[in-house]
C-alpha positions in Angstrom: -3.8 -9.1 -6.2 -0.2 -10.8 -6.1 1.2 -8.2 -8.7 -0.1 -5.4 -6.2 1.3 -6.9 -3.3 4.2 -7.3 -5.0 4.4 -3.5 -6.4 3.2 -2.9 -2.3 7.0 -4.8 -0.9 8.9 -3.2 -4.0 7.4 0.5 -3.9 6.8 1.1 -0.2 8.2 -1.3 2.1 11.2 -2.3 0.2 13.2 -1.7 3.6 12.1 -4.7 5.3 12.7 -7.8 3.4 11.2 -9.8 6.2 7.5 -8.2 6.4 5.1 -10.4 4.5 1.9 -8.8 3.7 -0.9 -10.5 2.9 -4.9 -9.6 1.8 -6.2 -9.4 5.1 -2.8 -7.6 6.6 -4.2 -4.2 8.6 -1.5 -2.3 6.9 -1.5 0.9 9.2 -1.1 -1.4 12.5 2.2 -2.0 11.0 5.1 -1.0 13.1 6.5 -0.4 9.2 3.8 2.2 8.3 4.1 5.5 8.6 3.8 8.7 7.1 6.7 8.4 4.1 4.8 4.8 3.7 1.6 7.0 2.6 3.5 9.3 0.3 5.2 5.8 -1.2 2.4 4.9 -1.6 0.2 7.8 -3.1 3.3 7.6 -5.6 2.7 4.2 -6.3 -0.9 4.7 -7.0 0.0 6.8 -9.7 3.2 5.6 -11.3 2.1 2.0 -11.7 -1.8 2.6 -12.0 -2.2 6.1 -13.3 -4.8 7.0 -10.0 -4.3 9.8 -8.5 -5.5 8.4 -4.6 -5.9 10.9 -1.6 -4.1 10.3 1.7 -7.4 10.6 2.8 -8.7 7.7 1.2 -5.6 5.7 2.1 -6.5 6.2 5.3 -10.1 5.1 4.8 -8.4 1.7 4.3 -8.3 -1.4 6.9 -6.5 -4.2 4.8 -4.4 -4.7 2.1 -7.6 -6.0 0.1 -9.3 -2.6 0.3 -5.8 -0.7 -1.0 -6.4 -3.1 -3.9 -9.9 -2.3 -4.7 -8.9 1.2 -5.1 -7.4 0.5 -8.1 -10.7 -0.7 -9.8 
């Protein structure tokens, strides 16, 4: 979970040095989310995990935790 966090700060919020994200951080209520955020992050999916992840299914998500569990 720390590597993916990680990959999450470095990959798609890399702008905001000061955002801490957490397992439990409802990602989409973040002032820093938006839609390039969700192409970040569908690029993310596949570059560093090899999924290839719907916005769709992004969307589904409510935390940080469930972003992750897409991965297994």
């Amino acid at each position: 979970m720390e590597q993916f966090i990680l990959n999450l700060q470095t990959f798609v919020f890399d702008e905001f040095e000061d955002l801490v994200l957490k397992e439990n951080t409802k990602f989409q209520e973040l002032d820093e989310w938006d839609s390039m955020g969700l192409m970040l992050l569908i690029g993310m999916y596949d570059q560093k995990y090899g999924k290839s992840i719907t916005g769709e299914l992004i969307n589904s998500c409510g935390t940080i935790s469930d972003l992750y569990n897409l991965i297994k």
